[in-house]
C-alpha positions in Angstrom: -22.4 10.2 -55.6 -21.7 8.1 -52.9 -22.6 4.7 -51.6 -25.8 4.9 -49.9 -26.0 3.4 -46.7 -28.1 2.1 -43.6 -27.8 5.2 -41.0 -27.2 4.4 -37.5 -30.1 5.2 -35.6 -28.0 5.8 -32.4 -25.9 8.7 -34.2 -27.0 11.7 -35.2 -25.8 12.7 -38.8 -23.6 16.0 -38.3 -22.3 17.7 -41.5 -18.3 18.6 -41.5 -18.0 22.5 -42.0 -20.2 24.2 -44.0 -19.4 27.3 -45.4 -23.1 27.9 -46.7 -24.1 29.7 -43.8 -21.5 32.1 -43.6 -21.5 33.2 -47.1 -25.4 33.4 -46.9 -25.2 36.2 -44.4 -23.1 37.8 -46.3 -25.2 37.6 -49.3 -28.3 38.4 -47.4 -26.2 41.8 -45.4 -25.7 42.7 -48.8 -29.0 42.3 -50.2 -30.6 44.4 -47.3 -28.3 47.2 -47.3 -28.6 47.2 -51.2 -32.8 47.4 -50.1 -32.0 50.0 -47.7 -30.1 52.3 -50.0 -32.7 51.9 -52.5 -35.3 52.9 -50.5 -33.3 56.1 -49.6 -32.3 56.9 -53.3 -28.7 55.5 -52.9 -27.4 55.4 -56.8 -25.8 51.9 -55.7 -28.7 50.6 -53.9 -30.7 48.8 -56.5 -27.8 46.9 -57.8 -26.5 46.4 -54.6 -29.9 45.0 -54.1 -30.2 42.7 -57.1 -26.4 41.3 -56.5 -27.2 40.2 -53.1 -30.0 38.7 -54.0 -28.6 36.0 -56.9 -25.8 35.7 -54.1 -28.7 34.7 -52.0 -30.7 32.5 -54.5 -27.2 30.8 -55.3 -26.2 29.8 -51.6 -29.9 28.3 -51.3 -29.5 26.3 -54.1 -26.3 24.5 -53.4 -26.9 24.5 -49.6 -30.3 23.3 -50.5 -28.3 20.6 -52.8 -25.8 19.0 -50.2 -28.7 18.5 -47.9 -30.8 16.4 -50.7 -27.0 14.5 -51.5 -27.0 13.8 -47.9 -30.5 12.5 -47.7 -29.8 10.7 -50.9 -26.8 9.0 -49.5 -28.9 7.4 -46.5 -26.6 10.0 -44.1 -30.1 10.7 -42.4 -31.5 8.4 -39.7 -35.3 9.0 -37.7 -33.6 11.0 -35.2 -32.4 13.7 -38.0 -35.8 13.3 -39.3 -37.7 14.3 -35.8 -35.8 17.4 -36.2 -36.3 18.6 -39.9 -39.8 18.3 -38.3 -39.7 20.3 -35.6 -38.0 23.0 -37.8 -40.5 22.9 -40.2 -43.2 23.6 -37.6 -41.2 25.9 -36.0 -40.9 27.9 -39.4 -44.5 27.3 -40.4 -45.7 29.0 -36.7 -42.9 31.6 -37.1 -44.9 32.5 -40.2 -48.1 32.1 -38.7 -47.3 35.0 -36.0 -45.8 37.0 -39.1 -49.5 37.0 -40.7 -50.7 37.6 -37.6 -48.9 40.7 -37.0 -50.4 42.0 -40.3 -53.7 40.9 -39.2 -53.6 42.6 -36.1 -52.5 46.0 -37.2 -55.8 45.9 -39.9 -58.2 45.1 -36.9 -57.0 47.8 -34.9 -57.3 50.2 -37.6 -60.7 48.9 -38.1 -61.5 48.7 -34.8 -59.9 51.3 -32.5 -58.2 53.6 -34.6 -61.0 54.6 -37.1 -63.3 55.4 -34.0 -61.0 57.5 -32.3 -60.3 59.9 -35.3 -64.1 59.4 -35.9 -64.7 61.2 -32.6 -65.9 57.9 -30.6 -64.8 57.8 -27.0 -61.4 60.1 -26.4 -61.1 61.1 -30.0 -63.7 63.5 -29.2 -61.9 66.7 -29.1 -58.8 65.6 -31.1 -61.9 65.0 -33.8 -63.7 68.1 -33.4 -60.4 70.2 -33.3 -58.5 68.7 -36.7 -60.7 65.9 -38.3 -64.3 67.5 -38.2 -65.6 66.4 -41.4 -63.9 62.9 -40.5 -66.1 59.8 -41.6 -65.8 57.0 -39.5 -66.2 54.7 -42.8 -64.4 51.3 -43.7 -62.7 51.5 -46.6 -61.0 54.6 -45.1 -58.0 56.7 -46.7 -57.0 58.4 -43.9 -58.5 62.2 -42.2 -56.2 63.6 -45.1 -58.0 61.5 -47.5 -54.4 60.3 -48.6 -53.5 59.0 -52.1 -57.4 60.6 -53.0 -60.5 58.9 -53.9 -59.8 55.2 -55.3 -62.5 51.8 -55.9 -61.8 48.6 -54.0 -61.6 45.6 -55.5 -65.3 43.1 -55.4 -64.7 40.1 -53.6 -66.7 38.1 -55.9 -64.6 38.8 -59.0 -60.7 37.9 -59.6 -60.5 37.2 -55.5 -63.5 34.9 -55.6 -61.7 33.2 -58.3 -58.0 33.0 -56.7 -59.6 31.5 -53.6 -61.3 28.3 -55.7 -57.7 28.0 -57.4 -56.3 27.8 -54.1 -58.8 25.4 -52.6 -58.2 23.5 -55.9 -54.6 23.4 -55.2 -54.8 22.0 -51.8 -57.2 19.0 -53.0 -54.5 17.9 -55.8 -51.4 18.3 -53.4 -53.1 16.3 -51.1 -54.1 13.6 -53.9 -50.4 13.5 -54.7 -49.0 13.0 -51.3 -51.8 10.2 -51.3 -50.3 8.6 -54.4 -47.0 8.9 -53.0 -47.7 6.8 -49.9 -49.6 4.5 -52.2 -46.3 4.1 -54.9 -48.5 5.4 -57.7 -46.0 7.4 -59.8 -47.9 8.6 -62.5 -51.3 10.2 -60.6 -48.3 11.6 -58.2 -46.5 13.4 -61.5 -50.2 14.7 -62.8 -51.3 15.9 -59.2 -48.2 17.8 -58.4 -47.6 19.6 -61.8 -51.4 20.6 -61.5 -50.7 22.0 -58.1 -47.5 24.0 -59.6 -49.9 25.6 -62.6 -52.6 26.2 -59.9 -49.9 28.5 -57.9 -48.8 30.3 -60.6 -52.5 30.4 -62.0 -53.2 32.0 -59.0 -50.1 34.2 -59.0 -51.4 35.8 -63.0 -54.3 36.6 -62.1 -53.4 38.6 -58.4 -51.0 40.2 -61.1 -53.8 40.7 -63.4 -55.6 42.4 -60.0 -52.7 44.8 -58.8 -52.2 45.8 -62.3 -56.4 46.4 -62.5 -56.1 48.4 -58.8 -53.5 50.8 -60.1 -54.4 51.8 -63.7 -58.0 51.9 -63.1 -59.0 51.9 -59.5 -56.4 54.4 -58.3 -56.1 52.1 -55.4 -52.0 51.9 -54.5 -49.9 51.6 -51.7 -50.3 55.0 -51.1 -54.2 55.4 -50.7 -54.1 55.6 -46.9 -54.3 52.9 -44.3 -56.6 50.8 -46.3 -54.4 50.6 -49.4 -51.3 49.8 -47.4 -53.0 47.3 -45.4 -54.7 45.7 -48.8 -51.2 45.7 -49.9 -49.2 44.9 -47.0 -51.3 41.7 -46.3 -52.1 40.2 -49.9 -48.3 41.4 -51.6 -47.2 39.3 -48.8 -48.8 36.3 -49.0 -48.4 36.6 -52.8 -44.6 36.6 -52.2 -45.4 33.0 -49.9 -47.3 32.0 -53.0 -44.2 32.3 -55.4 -41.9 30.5 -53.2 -44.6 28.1 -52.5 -45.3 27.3 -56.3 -41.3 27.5 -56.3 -40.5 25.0 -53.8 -43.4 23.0 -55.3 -41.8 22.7 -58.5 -38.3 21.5 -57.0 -40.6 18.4 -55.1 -42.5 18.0 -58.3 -39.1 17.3 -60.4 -37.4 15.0 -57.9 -40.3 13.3 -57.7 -40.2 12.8 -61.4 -36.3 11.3 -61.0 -37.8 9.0 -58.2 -35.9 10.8 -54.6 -38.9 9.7 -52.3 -41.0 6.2 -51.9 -43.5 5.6 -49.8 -41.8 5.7 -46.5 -39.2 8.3 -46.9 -40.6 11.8 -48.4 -40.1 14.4 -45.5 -39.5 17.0 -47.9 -43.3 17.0 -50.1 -44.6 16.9 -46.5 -42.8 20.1 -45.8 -43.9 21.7 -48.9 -47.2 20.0 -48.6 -47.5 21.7 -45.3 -46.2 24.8 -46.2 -49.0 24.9 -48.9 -51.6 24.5 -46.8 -51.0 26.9 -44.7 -50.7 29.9 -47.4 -54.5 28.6 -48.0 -55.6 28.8 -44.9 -54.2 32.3 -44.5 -55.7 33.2 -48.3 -58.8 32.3 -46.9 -58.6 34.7 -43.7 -57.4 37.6 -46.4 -60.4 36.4 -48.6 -63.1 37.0 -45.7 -61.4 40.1 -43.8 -59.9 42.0 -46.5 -62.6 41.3 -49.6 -65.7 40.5 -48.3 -66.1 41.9 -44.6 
């Protein structure tokens, strides 16, 4: 490893030629034409698939790695810092618009959609003519009844649970970064593996739910709007879980070989951030997709 050194705060730290980003859009072209093709019962598609995806996972960990050398080696000064920043909120509302995408197409099934083919308003003669017997009911499957009768999952069960783990999860990430700031290495250590176990805590039992939804509750992916809403909207923010509790565990072991102090720790507040806001959105699936 290099010398470390005192960055110039008037330059800003540019990397010589990467070839990382180039060889991740390969890997990632490859990994969505290998999705594609699956989808469409290509015999090649589901390798295809799985290749570009360790290409994938591979370019993120060594691009991933020169940027931590670099921060490691002092290459980065408060300007460079600003920026990783801004990206990070960037990405975080990036994400946030991505939820609310999701969120938006399950209100206006609730609340426009279901109405219409329930004869309210317009919908009356569409209703009468091919939908008569048409319930205007939430939890619907569809006019078809697609996917056929299936049970939806209590809120006060395995979700009820899942949303104290998550709250949980936020309180000892933010003890950590607390202990951090403070220089207390050991409650930081504790705090942070706890969070990592609370993640994939939470990640068993959603498992332990989707398995419970399809074997006994006949409620799938296919089970009309609400199923691929329920889906759509908590398989998602289960897949921000994983590499959540994923990126939490990378923090929670450089932390343990002493990368950050007190004033220099941009990355935990990334993750830290990140975190939070998968809680805040489990909360809005929690009230609008279990309980209401």
């Amino acid at each position: 490893m290099a010398q470390a050194h005192t960055p110039d705060a008037n330059i800003y730290f540019v990397p010589h030629s990467s070839r990382w980003p180039f060889l991740g859009s390969i890997a990632l072209f490859i990994t969505m034409i290998g999705f594609a093709s699956w989808l469409n019962e290509v015999s090649w598609g589901k390798p295809a698939f799985f290749v570009g995806l360790a290409l994938m996972c591979g370019v993120l960990f060594a691009w991933f790695g020169d940027v931590i050398r670099e921060s490691l080696r002092g290459h980065y000064n408060r300007q460079v810092d600003i920026s990783f920043r801004m990206g990070m909120v960037w990405f975080i509302f990036s994400e946030v618009m991505f939820f609310a995408a999701f969120f938006g197409a399950l209100f206006y099934a609730r609340q426009f959609a279901l109405p219409w083919l329930g004869g309210e308003g317009d919908g009356m003669a569409t209703n009468s003519l091919l939908w008569n017997t048409f319930s205007n009911a939430w939890p619907s499957n569809g006019p078809a009844a697609v996917g056929g009768a299936y049970q939806t999952i209590p809120a006060w069960g395995l979700p009820l649970l899942n949303t104290l783990i998550l709250l949980s999860s936020g309180v000892t990430v933010t003890i950590a970064h607390h202990a951090l700031k403070a220089g207390h290495r050991k409650q930081l250590n504790i705090f942070l593996g706890l969070t990592v176990l609370l993640g994939c805590l939470f990640l068993f039992f959603q498992a332990e739910e989707y398995i419970h939804a399809y074997k006994e509750l006949n409620l799938t992916l296919g089970s009309g709007i609400y199923g691929s809403t329920f889906f759509m909207l908590t398989g998602f923010h289960g897949l921000h879980v994983t590499l959540g509790t994923i990126m939490l565990a990378i923090i929670w072991f450089r932390c343990m070989t002493g990368h950050f102090d007190r004033d220099n720790h941009f990355a935990f507040e990334a993750v830290a951030w990140y975190w939070h806001f998968v809680d805040v959105v489990w909360l809005g699936l929690f009230l609008f997709v279990y309980v209401l």
